[in-house]
C-alpha positions in Angstrom: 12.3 7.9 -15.0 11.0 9.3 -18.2 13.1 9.9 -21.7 11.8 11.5 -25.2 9.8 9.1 -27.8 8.5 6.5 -25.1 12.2 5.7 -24.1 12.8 5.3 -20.2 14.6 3.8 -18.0 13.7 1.8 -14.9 16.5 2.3 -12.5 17.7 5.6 -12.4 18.7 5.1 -8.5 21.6 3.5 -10.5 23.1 6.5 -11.6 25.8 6.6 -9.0 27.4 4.0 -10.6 29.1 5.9 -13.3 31.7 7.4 -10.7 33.4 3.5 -10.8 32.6 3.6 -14.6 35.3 6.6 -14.4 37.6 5.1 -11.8 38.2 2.0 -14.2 38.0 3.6 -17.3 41.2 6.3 -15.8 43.1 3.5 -14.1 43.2 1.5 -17.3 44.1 4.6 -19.3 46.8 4.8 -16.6 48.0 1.8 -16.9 48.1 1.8 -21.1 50.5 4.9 -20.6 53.0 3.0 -18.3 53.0 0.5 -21.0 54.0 3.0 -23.5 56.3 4.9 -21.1 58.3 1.3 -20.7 58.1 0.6 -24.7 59.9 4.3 -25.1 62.2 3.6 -22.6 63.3 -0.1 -24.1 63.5 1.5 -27.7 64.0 5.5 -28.1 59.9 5.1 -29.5 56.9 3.8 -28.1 56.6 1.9 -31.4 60.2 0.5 -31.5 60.4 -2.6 -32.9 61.9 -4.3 -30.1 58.5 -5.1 -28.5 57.1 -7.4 -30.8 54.1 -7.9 -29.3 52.9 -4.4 -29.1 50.9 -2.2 -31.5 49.6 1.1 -30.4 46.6 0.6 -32.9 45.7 -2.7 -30.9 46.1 -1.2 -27.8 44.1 2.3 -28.3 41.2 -0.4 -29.7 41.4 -2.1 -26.4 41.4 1.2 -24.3 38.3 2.1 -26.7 36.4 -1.5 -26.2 37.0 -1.9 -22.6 35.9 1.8 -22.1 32.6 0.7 -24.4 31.8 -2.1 -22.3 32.0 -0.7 -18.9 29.5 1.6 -20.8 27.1 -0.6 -22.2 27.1 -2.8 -18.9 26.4 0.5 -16.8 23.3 1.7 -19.3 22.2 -2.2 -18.6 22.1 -1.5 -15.0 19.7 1.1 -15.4 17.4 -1.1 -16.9 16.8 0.9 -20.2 12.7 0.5 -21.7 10.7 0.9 -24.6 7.7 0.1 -26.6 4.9 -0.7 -24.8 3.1 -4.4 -24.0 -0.6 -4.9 -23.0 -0.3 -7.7 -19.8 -3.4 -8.9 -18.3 -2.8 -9.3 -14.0 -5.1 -12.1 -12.3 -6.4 -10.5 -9.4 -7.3 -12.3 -6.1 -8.3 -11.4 -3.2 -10.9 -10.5 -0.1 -13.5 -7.9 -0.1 -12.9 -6.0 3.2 -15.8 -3.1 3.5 -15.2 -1.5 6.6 -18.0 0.3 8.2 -16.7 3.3 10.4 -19.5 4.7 13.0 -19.6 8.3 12.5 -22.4 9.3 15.7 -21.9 11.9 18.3 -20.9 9.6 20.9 -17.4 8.5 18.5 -16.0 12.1 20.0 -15.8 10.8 23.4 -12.4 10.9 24.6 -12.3 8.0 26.6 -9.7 6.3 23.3 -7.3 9.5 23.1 -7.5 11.7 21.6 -11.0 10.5 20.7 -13.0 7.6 19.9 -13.3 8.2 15.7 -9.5 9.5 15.4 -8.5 6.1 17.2 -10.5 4.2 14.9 -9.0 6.0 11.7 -5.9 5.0 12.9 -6.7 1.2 13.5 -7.5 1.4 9.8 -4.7 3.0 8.5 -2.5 0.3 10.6 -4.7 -2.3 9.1 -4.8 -1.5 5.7 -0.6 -2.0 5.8 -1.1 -5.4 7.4 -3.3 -6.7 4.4 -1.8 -8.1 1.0 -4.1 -7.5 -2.1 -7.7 -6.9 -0.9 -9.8 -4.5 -2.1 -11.8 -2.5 0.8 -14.0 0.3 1.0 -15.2 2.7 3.2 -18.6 2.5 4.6 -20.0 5.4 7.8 -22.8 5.2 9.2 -25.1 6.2 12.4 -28.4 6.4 11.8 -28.5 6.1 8.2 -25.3 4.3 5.9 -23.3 5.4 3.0 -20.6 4.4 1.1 -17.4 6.9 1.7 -15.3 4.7 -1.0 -16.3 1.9 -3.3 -14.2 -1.4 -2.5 -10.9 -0.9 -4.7 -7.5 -2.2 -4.9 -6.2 1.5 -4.7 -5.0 1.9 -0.9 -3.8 5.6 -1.8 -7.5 6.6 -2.8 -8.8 4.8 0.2 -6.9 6.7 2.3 -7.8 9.9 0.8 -11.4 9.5 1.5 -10.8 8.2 5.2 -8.8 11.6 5.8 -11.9 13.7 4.8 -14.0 11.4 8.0 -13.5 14.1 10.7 -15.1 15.9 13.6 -17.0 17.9 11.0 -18.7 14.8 9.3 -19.9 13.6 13.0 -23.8 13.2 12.2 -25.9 14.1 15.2 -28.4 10.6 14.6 -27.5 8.0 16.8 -26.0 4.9 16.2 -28.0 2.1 14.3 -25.9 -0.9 13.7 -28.5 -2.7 11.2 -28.2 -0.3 8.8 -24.5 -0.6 8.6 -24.7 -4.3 7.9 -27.7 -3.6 5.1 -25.2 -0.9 3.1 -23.0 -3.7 3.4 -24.7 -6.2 2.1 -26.1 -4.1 -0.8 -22.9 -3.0 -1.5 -21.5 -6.7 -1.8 -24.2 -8.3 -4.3 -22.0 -7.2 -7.1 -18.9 -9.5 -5.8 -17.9 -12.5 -7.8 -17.5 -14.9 -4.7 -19.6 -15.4 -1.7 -17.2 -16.5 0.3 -14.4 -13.4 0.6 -17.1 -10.9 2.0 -15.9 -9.3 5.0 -17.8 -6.6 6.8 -15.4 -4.6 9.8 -17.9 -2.8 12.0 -16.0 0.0 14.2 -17.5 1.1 16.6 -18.6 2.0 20.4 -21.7 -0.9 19.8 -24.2 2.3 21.2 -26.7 0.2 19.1 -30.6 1.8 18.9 -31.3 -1.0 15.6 -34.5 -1.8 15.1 -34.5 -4.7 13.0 -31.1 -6.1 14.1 -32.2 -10.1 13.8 -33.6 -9.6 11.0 -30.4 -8.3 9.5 -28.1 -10.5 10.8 -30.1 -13.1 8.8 -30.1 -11.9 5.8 -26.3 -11.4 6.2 -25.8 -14.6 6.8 -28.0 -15.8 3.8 -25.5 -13.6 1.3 -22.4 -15.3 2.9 -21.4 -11.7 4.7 -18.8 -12.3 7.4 -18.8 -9.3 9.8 -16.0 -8.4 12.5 -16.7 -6.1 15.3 -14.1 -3.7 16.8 -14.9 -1.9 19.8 -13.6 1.7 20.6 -14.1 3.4 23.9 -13.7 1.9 27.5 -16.1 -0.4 29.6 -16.7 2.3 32.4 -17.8 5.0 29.4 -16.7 9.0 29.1 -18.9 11.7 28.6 -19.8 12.7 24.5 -18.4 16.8 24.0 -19.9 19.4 22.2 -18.5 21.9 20.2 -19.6 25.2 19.0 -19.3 26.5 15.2 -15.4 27.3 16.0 -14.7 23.9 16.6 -14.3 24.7 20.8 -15.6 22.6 23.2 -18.8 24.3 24.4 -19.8 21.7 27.3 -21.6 18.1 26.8 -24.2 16.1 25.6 -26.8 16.0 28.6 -30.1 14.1 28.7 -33.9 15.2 29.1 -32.9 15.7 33.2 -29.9 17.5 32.9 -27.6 14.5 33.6 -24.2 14.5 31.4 -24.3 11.3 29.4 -22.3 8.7 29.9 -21.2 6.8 26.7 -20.4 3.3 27.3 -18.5 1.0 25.2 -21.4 -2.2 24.4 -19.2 -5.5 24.1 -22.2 -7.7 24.2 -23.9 -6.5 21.3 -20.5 -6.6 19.2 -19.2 -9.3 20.5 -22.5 -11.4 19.4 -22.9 -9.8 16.3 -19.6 -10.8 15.4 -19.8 -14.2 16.6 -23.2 -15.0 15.1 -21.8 -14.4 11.3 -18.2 -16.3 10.9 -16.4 -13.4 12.3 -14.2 -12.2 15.9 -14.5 -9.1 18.1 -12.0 -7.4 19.7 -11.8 -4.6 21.6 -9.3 -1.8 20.2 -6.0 -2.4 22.3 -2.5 -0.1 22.2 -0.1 -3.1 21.4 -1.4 -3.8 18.1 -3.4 -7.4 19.4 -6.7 -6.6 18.2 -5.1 -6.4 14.7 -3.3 -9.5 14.6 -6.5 -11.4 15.7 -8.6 -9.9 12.8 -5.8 -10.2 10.0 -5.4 -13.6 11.7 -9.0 -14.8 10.7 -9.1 -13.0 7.7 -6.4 -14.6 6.1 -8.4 -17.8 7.1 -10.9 -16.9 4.7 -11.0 -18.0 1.0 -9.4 -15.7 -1.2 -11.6 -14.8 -4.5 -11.0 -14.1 -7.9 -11.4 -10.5 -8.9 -11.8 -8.7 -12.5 -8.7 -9.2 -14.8 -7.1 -6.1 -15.1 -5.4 -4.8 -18.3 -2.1 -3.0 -18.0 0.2 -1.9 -19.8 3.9 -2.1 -19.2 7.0 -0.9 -20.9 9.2 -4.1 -21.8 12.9 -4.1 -20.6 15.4 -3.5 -23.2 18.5 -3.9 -21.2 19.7 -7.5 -22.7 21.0 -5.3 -25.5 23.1 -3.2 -23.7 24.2 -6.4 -21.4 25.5 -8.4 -24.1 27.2 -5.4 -26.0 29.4 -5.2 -23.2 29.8 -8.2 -22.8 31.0 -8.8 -26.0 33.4 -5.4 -26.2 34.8 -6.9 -22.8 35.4 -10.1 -24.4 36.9 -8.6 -28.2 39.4 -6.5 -25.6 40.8 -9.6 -23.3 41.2 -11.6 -26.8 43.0 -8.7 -28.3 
């Protein structure tokens, strides 16, 4: 919570807190006029000598300092800031790019409600499993580009995987190889060969033409790739919509023949096994996710760029022992 001239404090949530401050501050009020309803009684006054001990100076100073403290400690509570420090925050990690397939055949609705809005999901269910990797946001189908630059900021990854929808389906097909070259392009600017991780989603429809070749060169730049595999075994046909957005019949062949989309685990499954990484096949109990996050966390964590930032340093052990102290000047009194 924000205050004038680069005062704050931290925990506002706090705030309820001043209803007790105002329970205790009336029952001790209370009880100071019983005290001086007993002294009037015993002596005509409330300052009659006949109480030695008591003296309404020191016990309006007491009402004042307890009052004070209970103060003090509350505005401690809510963690009062000011003035600024510079802090530099090590950051480690993994680099997770993943690589989302954005062809035709990711409409089929054989993964309700489709093949690409099942994926997004596995992403966004992903992303809160991991603890302080950057990832980025790769589509591809025939050609690859990068969505959203490996970064630390989930919020802004999110962001850009909302915009992936039925709109940005590309009508190429499906070329696997030059995912995992975007990929590895992408990656020659990390500081650790050994945190690269590369998360291929898709159906594994695969028309690569220099796939070996690829995979190579992957493996040579220390790329790890994971496959997950959306769609079913037995396949569904791919839809087609209009310029409305309505289903307007689908995809057939050069014979007339709807096409039949098929989910490829061979070609995923080897791809992934072939460079350090696991394939699973996108599953409704969450499995497929606890296998990768399982191996991932297996991987070496690196060392990313120190980041500067500045924070506003806590203030509040002023206010703490001021309290304490009027609390303590009260019970001697």
């Amino acid at each position: 919570m924000n205050g004038a001239f680069g005062f704050m404090w931290a925990a506002p949530h706090f705030w309820w807190v001043i209803i007790f401050i105002f329970l205790a501050s009336a029952l001790y009020a209370y009880r100071q006029r019983y005290i001086r309803g007993i002294v009037r009684s015993l002596g005509g006054s409330w300052q009659s000598l006949l109480v030695r001990n008591f003296n309404p100076i020191k016990q309006y100073a007491k009402g004042v300092l307890f009052a004070a403290g209970l103060i003090f400690i509350f505005l401690a509570l809510l963690r009062p800031q000011w003035s600024k420090k510079e802090q530099v925050v090590q950051q480690e990690g993994r680099d997770i790019l993943i690589a989302l397939d954005i062809s035709k055949s990711m409409l089929a609705q054989d993964c309700p409600p489709n093949r690409l809005e099942n994926a997004k999901k596995k992403i966004r269910l992903l992303l809160q499993k991991l603890d302080s990797e950057r990832v980025g946001l790769l589509l591809f189908s025939g050609n690859a580009f990068v969505q959203c630059p490996l970064t630390t900021d989930y919020s802004a990854f999110h962001m850009f995987l909302d915009h992936v929808d039925a709109e940005t389906i590309s009508s190429g097909s499906t070329a696997l190889d030059t995912a995992v070259i975007a990929g590895i392009k992408l990656f020659e600017s990390a500081y650790k060969e050994k945190n690269k991780v590369l998360l291929i989603c898709t159906d594994g429809e695969d028309f690569s033409s220099n796939l070996a070749a690829v995979k190579k060169q992957a493996e040579q730049e220390g790329v790890r790739i994971f496959t997950m595999g959306f769609g079913s075994p037995e396949g569904a046909p791919i839809p087609l919509y209009d310029d409305e957005g309505k289903q307007a019949g689908h995809q057939k062949d050069r014979n007339g023949k709807v096409v039949i989309s098929q989910r490829n685990d061979e070609i995923l499954y080897a791809l992934a096994n072939d460079l350090g990484g696991v394939y699973v096949a996108a599953s409704s109990d969450g499995s497929d996710l606890e296998k990768i996050i399982k191996q991932v966390h297996a991987i070496e964590k690196g060392r990313f760029e120190d980041k500067k930032v500045h924070q506003m340093e806590d203030r509040y052990q002023w206010f703490l022992g001021a309290g304490l102290v009027c609390l303590l000047i009260e019970w001697v009194l």
